[in-house]
N, C-alpha and C positions, 0 to 999 in steps of 0.2 A: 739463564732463561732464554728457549731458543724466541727467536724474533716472530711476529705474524704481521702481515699487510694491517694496516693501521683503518679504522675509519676515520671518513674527512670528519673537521671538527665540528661542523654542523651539519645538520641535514637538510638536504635541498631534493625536492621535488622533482626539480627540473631535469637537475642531473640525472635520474632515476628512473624517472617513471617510464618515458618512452625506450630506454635505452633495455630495460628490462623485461618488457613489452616485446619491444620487438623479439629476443630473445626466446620469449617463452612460444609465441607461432613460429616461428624458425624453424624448436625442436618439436614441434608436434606435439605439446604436451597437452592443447585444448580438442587434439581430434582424437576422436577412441576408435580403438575397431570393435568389431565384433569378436566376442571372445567366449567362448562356450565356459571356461573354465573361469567365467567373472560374472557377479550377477551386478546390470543394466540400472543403469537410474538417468533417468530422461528429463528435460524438459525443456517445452518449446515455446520460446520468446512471444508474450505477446507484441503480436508486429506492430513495430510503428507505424502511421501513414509516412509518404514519402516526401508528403509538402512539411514536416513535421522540425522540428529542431529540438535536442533536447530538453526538458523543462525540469522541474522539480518531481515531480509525479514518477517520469521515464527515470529518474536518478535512484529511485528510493524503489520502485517496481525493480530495477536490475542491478541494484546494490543486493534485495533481498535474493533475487536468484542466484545472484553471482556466490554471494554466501555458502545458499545450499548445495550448489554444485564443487566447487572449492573443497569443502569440508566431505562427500562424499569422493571426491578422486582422492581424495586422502586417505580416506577411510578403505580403498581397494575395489571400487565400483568402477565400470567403465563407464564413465560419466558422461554424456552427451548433451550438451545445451543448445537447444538448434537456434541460430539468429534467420533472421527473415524479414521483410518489411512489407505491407497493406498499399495496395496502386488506390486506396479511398477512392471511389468513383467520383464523388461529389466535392470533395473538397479539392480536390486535385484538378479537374476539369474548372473547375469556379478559379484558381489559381489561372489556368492558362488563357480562360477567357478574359479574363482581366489583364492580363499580358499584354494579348489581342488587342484588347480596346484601346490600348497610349496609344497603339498603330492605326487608329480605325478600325478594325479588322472585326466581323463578326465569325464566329465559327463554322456558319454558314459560308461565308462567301468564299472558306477555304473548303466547305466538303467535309465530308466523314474521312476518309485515306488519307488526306492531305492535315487536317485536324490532329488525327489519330499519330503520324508521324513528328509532330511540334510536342505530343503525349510523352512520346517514346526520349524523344529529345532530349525533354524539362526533367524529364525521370535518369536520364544519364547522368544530366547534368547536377542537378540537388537531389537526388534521392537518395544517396549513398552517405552524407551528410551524416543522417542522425545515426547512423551507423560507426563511421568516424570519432564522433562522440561517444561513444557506447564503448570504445577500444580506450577512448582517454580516461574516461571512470575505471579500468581494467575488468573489464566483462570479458570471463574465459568462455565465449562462444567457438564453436566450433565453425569457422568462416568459411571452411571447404566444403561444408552442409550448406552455406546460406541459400534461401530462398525466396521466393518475390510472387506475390497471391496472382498476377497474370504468367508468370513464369509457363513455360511448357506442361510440363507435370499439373501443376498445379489448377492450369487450365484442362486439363485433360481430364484430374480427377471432377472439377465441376460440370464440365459436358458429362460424362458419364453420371453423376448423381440426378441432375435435371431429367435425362433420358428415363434413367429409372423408374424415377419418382411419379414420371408422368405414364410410363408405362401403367404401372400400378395404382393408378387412380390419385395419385396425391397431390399430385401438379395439376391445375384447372385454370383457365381463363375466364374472368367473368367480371360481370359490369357489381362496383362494389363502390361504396364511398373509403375514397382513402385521404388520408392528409399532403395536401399538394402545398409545394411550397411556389409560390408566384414568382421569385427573386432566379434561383435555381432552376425553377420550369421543371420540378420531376415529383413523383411521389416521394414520401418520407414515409417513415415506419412511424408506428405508435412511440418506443424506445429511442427515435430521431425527434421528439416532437418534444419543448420542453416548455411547462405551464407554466405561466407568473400571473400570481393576484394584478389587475386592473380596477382600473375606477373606471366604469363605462356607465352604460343610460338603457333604460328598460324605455321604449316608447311605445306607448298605448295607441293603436290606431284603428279608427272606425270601419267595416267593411260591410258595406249595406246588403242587405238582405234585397235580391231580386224582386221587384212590384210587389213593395213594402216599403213602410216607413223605419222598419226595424233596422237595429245594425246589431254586428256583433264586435265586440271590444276582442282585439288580441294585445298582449305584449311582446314586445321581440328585443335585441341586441342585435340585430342583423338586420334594419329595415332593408338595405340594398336587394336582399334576397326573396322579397316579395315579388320580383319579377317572375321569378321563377314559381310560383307558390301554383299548387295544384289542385288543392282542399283545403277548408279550417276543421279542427278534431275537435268535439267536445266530446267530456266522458256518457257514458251510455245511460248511468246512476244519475247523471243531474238533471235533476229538474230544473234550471231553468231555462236549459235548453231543446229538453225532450221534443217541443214542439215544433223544433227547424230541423231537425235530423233529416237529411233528404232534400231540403231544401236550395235554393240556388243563390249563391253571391256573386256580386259585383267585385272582381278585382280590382281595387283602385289604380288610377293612374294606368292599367293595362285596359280595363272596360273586356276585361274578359270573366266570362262564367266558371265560378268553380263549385265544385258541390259542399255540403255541410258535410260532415260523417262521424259516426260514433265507434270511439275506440277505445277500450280501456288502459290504453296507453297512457291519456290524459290525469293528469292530477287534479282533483274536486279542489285542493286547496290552495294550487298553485298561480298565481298572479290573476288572469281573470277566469280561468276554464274554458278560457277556447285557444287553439293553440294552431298556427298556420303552418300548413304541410308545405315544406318545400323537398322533396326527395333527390333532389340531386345535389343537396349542398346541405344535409344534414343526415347523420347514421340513424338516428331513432327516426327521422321524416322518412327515408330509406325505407326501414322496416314496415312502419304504416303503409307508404306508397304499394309494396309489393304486396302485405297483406288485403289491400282492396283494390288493386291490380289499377294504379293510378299512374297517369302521365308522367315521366319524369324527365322534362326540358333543364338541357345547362345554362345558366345566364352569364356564365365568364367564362372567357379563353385563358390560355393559359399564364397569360401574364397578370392575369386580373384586372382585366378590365371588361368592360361588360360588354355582350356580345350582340348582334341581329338581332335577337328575341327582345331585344331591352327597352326598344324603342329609340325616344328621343334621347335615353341617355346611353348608346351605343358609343362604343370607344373612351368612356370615361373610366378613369381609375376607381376600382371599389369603394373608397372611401370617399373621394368626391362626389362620387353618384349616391353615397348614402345622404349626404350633406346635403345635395339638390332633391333625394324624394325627399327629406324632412320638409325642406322648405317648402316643396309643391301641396304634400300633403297639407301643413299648414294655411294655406292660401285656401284650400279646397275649405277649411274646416272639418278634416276628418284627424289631424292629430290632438288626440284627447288632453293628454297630457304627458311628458317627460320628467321620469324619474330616476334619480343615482342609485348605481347597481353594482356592488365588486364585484368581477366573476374572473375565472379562470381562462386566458386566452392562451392557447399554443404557438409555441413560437418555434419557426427553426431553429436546429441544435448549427447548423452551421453557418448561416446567414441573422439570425434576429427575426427575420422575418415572419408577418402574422401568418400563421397556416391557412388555407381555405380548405375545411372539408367537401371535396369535391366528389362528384358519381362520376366514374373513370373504368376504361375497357385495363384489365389488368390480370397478370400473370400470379395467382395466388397458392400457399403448401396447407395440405387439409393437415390442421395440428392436433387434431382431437388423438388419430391413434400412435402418431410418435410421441405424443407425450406420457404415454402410460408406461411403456419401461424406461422413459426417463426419468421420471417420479419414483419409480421402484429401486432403482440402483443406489436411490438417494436414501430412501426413508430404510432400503435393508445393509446401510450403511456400510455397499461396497465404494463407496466414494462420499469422503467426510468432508466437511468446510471446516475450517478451523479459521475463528470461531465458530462454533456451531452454529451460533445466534441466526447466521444468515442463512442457514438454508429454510430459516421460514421466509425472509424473502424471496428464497428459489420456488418453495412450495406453492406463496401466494400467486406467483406471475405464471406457473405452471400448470395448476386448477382452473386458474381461468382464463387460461391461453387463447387466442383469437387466430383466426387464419392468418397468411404471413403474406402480406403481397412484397413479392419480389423481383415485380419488376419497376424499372427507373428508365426514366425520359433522358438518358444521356448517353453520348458514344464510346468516353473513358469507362471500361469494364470489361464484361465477359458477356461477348452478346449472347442474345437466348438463344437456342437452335433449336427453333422454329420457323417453318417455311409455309407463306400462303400463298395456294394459285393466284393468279393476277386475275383469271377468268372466271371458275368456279368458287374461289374461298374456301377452299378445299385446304385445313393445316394437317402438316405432317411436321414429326417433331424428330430430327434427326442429326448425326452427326457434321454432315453435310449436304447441300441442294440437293433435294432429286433429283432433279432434270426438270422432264416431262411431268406432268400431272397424270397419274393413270386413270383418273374419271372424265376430264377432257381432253387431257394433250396439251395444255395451257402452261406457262412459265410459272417458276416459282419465284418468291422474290422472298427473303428474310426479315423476321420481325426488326425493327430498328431500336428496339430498346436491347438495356444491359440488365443486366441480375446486379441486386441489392449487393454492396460492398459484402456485407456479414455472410451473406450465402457460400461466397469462398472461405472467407474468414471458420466459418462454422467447422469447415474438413480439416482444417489447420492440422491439427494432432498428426491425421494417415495420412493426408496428403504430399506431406513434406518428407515421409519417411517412404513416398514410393508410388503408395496405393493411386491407382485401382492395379500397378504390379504387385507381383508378390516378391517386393525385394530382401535381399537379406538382412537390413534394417529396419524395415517394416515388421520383421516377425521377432528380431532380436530386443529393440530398443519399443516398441508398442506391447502395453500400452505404458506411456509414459507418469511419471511418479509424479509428478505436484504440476499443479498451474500458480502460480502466481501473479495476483491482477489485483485492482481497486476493484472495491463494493459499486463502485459507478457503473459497470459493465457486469453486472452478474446475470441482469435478462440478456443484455445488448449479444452480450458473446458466451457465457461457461453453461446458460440454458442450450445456445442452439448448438455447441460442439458436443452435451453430452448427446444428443436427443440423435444425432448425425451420426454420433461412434456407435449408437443403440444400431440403431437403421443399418449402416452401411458397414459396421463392423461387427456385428453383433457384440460388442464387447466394450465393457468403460472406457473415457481415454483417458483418463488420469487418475488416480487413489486418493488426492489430497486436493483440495483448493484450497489455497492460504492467501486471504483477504487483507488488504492492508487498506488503510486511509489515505486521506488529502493531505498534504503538505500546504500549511496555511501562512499565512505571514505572521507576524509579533503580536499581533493584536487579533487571531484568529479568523482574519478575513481570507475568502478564496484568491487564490492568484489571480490576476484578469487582468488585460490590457487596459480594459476601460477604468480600474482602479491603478493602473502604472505601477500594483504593489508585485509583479512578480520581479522573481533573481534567475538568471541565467546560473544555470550550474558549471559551466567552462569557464566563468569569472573566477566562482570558487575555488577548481581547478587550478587557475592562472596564480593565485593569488596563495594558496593553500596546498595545494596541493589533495590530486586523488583520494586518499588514507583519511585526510581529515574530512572532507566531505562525507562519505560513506558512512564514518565512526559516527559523525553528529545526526547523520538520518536514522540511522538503530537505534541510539544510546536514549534511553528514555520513550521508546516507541512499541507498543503493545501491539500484536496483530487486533485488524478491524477499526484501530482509534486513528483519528487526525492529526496531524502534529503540528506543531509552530516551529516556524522556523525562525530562531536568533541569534546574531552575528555572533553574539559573545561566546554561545556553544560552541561554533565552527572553531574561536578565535581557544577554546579549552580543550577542542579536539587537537590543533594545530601543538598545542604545548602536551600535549600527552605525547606526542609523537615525538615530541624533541625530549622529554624527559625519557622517552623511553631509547633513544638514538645516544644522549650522553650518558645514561647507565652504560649502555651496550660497549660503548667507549672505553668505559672505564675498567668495566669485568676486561674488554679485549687487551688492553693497557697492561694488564698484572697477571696476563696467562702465559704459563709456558706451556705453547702448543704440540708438542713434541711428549711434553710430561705426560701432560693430560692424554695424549689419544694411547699411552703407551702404559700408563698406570695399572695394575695388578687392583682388579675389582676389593677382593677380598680384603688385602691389605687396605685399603680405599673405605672401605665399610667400618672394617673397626678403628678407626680415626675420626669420624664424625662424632661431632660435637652436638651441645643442644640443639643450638640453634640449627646445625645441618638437618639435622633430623626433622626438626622444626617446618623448615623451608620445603621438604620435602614431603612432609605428610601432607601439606599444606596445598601444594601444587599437586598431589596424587588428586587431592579431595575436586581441585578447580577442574582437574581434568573431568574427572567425573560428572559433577554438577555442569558444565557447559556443555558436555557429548547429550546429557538428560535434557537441557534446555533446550540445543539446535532438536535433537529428537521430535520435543515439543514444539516447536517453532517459535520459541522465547526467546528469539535472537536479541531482542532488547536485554533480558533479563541475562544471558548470558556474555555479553558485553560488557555491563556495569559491573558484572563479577570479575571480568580481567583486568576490567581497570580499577577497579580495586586494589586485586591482589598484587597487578604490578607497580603501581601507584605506589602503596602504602605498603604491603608487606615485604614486596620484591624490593624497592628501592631503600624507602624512609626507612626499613628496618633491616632486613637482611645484608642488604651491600654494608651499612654504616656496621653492625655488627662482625662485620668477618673482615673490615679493614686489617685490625690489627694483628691478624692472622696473614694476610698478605706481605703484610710490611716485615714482620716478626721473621726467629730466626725458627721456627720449628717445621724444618722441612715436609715432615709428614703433615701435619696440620696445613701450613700453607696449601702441599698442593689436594686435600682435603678439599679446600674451601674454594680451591678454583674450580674442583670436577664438580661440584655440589653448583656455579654456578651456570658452569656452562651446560649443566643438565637440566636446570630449571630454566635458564634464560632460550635455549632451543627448542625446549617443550615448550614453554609456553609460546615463541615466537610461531611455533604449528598452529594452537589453538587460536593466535589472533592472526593467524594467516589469512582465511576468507574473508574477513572485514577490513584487514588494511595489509594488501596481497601486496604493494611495493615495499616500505618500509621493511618490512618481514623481510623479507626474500634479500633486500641488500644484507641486512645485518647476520640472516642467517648463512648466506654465504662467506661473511666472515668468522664464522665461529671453525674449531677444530672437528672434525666429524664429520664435518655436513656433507650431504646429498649431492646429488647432480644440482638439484633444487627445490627448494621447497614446496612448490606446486605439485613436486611428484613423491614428498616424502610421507613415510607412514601417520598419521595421526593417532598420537598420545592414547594409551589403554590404560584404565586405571588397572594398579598393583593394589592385591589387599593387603600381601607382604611391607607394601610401603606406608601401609596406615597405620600410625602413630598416632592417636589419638591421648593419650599420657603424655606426650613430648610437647603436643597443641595447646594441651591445658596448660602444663608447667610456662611455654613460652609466653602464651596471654597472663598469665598471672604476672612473670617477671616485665611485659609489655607495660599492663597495666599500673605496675607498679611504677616505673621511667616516666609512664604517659604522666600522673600525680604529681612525682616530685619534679616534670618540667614545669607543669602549668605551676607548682608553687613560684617555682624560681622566674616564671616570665611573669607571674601576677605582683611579683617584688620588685621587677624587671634587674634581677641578676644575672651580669655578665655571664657566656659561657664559660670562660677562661677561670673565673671564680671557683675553687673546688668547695666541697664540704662533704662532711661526716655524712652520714646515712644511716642510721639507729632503727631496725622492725620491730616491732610486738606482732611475734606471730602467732595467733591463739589456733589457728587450724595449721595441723602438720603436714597436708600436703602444701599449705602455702610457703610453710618454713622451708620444707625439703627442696621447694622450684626455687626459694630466693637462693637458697645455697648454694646450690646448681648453676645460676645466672647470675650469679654475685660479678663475676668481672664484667659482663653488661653495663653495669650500673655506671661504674669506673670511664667507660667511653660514649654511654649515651645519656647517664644522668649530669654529668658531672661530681662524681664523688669521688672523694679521695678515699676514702674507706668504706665497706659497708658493714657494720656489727649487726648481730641477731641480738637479742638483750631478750631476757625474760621478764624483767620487773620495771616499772616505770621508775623507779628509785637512782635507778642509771640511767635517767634522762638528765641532761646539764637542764639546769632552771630556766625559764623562756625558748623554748625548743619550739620549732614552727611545726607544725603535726597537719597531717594529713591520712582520714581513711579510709581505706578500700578495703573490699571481701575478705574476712579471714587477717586481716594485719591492720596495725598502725605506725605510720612512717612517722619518722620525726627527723628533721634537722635542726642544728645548733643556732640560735637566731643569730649568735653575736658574730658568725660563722657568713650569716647573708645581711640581712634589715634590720632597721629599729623597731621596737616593740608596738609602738604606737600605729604602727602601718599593719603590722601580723593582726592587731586587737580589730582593725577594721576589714580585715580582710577574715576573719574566725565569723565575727558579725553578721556580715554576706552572707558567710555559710549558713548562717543559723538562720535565717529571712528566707532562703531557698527553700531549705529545709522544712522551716515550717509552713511555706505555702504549700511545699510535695503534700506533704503529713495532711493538708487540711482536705486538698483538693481529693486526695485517694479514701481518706476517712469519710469525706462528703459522700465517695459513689459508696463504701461499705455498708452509712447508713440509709442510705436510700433504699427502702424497700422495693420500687419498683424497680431499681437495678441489679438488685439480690433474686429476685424473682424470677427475673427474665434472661438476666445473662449467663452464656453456658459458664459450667463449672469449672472448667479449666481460665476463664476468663476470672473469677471470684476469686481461685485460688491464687491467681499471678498478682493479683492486686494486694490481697493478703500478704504474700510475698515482699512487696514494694514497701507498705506498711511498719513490715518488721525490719527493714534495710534502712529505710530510713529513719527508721526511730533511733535502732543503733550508731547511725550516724549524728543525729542530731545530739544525742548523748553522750558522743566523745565530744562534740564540738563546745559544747556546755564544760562539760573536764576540762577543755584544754584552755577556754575562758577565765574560767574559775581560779587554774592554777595559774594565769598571767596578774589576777587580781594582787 
């Protein structure tokens, strides 16, 4: 037997992983080219932000891509997986000001250029980070692609899509209430704004009716913003206010006039029916205010705190100044009364902080007619979600889509380019300054806000592959095959890039969006610092190694659903991996490498055995069912099917099976049984390649045959010449039979070293024909010294231990294993099992509502169950009977 390189005796992580790694970018095997004569499968990272570090979420989002891409350059696709990272305006810029401040330093007092250079810095220096990490989980990214959302390109193609857009009426400036965050200092999006139930306070406050004794009752949540109030609304329909419509109030604590007015805005049934207009720090007061062409004063700057118009509560924080009108109002005797009220308060997604809807000069996208062949691509199901479920959440957020304000109060970004005269206010919207003004002659100076993070984010798909060139990447690899991302960003990001590839490419950017869930903790709670329940995934790594993390984020994970994460998974991925490392061991241990690659097929065929055959229909079939799964995006369900099969059929069965053919002198058979393994253990090591890309790849380079590497070898095509589905049946029967007469012998707790006899009644003849067939099975995995077929129970020695399964009944000689008294309680059991099956399945047959209702093939399987176990119950009574 010629010799082969040995694997180490256990499997280490460490050893491996990077060393492997490094290898696979060396040879090029994660960059594709363009290749006319290969058809393109894309897809592009959702980019991390740069302040970011890997977490649970980023492990399981590019575990699954890594997956898909893996399995398709397998499959002969020039596969492209673009990496990239997000410069987050907001969160990134909030990182460096807080830098600043341990120095004293506001951002201010270094400037925008000088600012913007500490930007550039902080991004050399950590932003490359989660990327790093992204190499350690083994993400076959194409690194020579990578790209970065201010990158050159990148920025080029956003100046050009602004330019456009504004060209064409889409892009508009205009005074609008948007959600300001106070902490931050910038606008937030709708999809940046996130709500939580509060306990807060409805205060009822008096507001006198000018020379009158009258007053009118409003309620509000927001006393502070009375400053600002313009008008009180009542509805038009109520009488009892019909008679002040027109009329003039005293605004308390301000002693200024505002008018009454009738809108049908108001709700007849809603707290008192008069409702106070404050238009610049409410979207529905907004609306009124414009519709009766009403003053719209701001009473906070941008920190939140109240402003000149406030009076004596100028410079107070919002909430303290609501604290002080309470109490003033109280003193006056105009607060009626105070009552508890939940309501929904917006908070920053990146700070906590309470939002202020604020009336703000702002740069907005008219979304009404990009969204209409956005919405069409979806419902004529050229771009599917999978699950599908969620494109009614794309539908919902897309029908009643709102304008988009995209501009932000910050200098980390992509400034706008936009330029206003210093003398006329004259804006021109362009690449770069004009100079001169052509209507005065006056200087331009540039807007000083940036464009919303998402705004670059949205062109992601063609940006990165070139656009607004027409590169050769651009036209080969667009549009690209799947997105995969969390259900959390379906408006944030997969709305605005389809709606951007409609616009600016006329054409879809992707075919597929495959939705995955939260990675939750043990107990189903979110990760969060503030609950100290998250896991860094580099620990895992450290600890585990790559293969095992990855395996346990699939294994049991459905697209669309949540998962929990539990250490003892990680710690059952971790032992699959070694179980499947000392199999590999062992086949490699008893191969002669030289036989095997040098073996006469032919000859080779007609020497397999059952069990060959067995192993091999068996693995045609997994190939099959897994290629059907990834297809679907069942990457869970195609998982648990390999570890099955290598688990239990490949390991528990097959190896223990073809030992004695190893050891034995039958040379043809022997080397039978090693081409039989090393043809299953390297197909299958293809098929669990994308999911645990190290471990694979070591083993597979030790086997005889192999590749350059497995990253670049074919993937497994089912044979239907190799379906045996006769061989399958015969093995599970002879399976099922072993599985029986072990559980007898460990419910006795007989020694294995123990032989005994093995006696079948075999009343069905294919069962007879597999035992006969698998009969020396029995010999090294039952332990039996013999196995007789017997037709008559008459040939059973007296107290024989009986056990039965479909088509046969086993028996063993008891005097051979236990005493009678232990068999007598163990027939018992059976019969107590038995008759609870019998009652529980008889219970659904007579229940008319379930005969009724349930489909017919469900009726029939129970019926089924019924008759199985009746016949079991009634050997088990026989073999009672005959120990009396």
């Amino acid at each position: 037997m010629s010799e082969m390189k040995e694997l180490a005796k256990s499997y280490d992580p460490k050893q491996v992983e990077d060393r492997l790694y490094s290898t696979w970018v060396e040879n090029g095997y994660f960059t594709p080219k363009v290749d006319p004569d290969k058809e393109p499968y894309t897809i592009v990272i959702p980019p991390p932000n740069i302040t970011g570090q890997l977490h649970m979420g980023h492990a399981l989002d590019n575990t699954l891509q890594d997956i898909l891409i893996r399995w398709k350059r397998m499959q002969g696709y020039s596969t492209l997986w673009l990496p990239g990272t997000d410069h987050a305006s907001i969160a990134t810029e909030a990182k460096i000001v807080e830098s600043l401040a341990k120095d004293g330093i506001s951002k201010y007092d270094l400037g925008r250029e000088k600012f913007l250079d500490k930007a550039w810095e902080w991004k050399d220096l950590y932003g490359g980070r989660i990327l790093t990490q992204l190499k350690k989980l083994g993400s076959s990214c194409d690194w020579s692609r990578e790209r970065f959302t201010l990158d050159e390109g990148c920025s080029k193609a956003v100046e050009n899509v602004f330019i456009k857009y504004y060209e064409k009426g889409l892009i508009y400036r205009g005074e609008r209430i948007i959600n300001w965050c106070p902490t931050c200092k910038t606008s937030i999006s709708d999809i940046e704004t996130i709500y939580e139930n509060k306990q807060g306070n409805f205060w009822h406050i008096k507001y006198p009716v000018k020379d009158s004794q009258e007053y009118l009752e409003i309620a509000t949540t927001r006393p502070e913003t009375m400053l600002g109030d313009t008008a009180v609304a009542v509805n038009p329909k109520d009488e009892r206010y019909m008679h002040l419509v027109g009329k003039t109030l005293i605004l308390p604590l301000m002693n200024k006039e505002i008018p009454i007015i009738a809108d049908d805005y108001v709700d007849l049934e809603f707290g008192t029916g008069a409702v106070k207009i404050t238009p610049a720090h409410d979207p529905n007061d907004f609306e009124v205010g414009m519709r009766h062409k009403l003053p719209m004063p701001r009473m906070l700057n941008d920190d939140g705190t109240v402003n000149e118009l406030g009076g004596k509560y100028e410079g107070m924080d919002r909430f303290e100044a609501r604290k002080a009108i309470i109490k003033d109002l109280e003193d006056l005797g105009l607060l009626v009364k105070t009552k508890d009220h939940e309501h929904n308060v917006g908070h920053c997604q990146r700070c906590s902080t309470v939002i202020e809807p604020i009336l703000s000069k702002q740069w907005f996208v008219k979304m009404q007619s990009l969204a209409e062949p956005a919405l069409k691509v979806v419902r004529d199901e050229q771009i599917k979600f999978v699950p599908e479920r969620f494109s009614k959440i794309y539908f919902n957020w897309m029908e009643n889509i709102q304008d988009w304000c995209i501009s932000r109060q910050l200098w980390w970004g992509h400034r706008i380019p936009a330029y206003y005269c210093t003398h006329c206010n004259e804006v021109v919207v362009a690449k770069e300054n004009p100079g001169k003004c052509s209507k005065c002659g006056g200087d331009f100076k540039q807007d000083e806000d940036t464009l919303d993070t998402w705004f670059s984010s949205a062109l992601w798909p063609f940006s990165t592959l070139g656009w607004p060139d027409h590169t050769e990447d651009l036209k080969y690899f667009y549009p690209t095959s799947v997105l995969v991302t969390g259900y959390d960003i379906i408006f944030f990001w997969v709305a605005r890039m389809i709606f951007s590839a409609m616009e600016n490419m006329n054409e879809i950017p992707f075919k597929h969006v495959f939705i995955h869930g939260m990675v939750r903790d043990s107990e189903g709670r979110k990760m969060s610092k503030s609950l100290g329940n998250g896991i860094d995934p580099m620990d895992i790594i450290e600890k585990y190694g790559a293969d095992a993390l990855r395996f346990n984020l699939i294994t049991g994970n459905s697209p669309g659903h949540d998962m929990r994460f539990i250490w003892e998974k990680v710690e059952a991925c971790s032992n699959f991996a070694n179980k499947i490392w000392n199999a590999s061991r062992f086949v490699m241990m008893n191969l002669d490498s030289e036989a095997v690659i040098g073996a006469d097929r032919s000859v080779y065929e007609q020497n397999l055995t059952t069990a060959d055959k067995w192993i091999l229909s068996r693995y045609n079939t997994i190939v099959r069912e897994v290629t059907d799964n990834l297809e679907k995006f069942e990457i869970g369900v195609a998982a648990q099917k390999l570890y099955d099969f290598i688990w239990t059929e490949f390991c528990d069965w097959y190896i223990e099976l073809v030992k004695p053919r190893l050891y034995g002198e039958d040379k043809a058979s022997n080397l039978a049984a090693q081409i039989t393994l090393v043809e299953v253990l390297s197909g299958t090591m293809k098929l669990l390649h994308p999911m645990m890309p190290f471990i694979t790849e070591e083993i597979y380079q030790h086997l005889p045959g192999a590749d350059k590497s497995i990253v670049i070898s074919k993937w497994p095509e089912y044979e239907v010449k190799r379906n045996n589905p006769e061989q399958e049946s015969n093995m599970e029967i002879v399976m099922e039979a072993i599985k029986s007469i072990r559980n007898i012998r460990a419910e006795m707790n007989v020694v294995p070293s123990r032989k005994a006899k093995v006696l079948i009644i075999a009343t069905d003849e294919k069962v007879k024909s597999a035992i006969e067939a698998g009969s020396m099975y029995f010999e090294r995995l039952a332990s039996a010294s013999e196995v007789l077929l017997i037709s008559e129970k008459s040939q059973v020695p007296e107290g024989a231990v009986s056990v039965v399964i479909g088509g046969a009944e086993i028996f063993l000689p008891l005097e051979e294993l236990v005493d009678m008294e232990k068999e007598k309680e163990r027939l018992n059991k059976e019969k107590e099992n038995l008759e609870k099956e019998l009652q529980r399945v008889r219970g659904k047959l007579n229940n008319q509502g379930f005969v009724a209702k349930a489909p017919k093939e469900v009726i029939e399987e129970e019926r089924a169950k019924e008759a199985k176990y009746q016949e079991m119950f009634e050997k088990v009574m026989e073999r009672l009977n005959s120990m009396k």
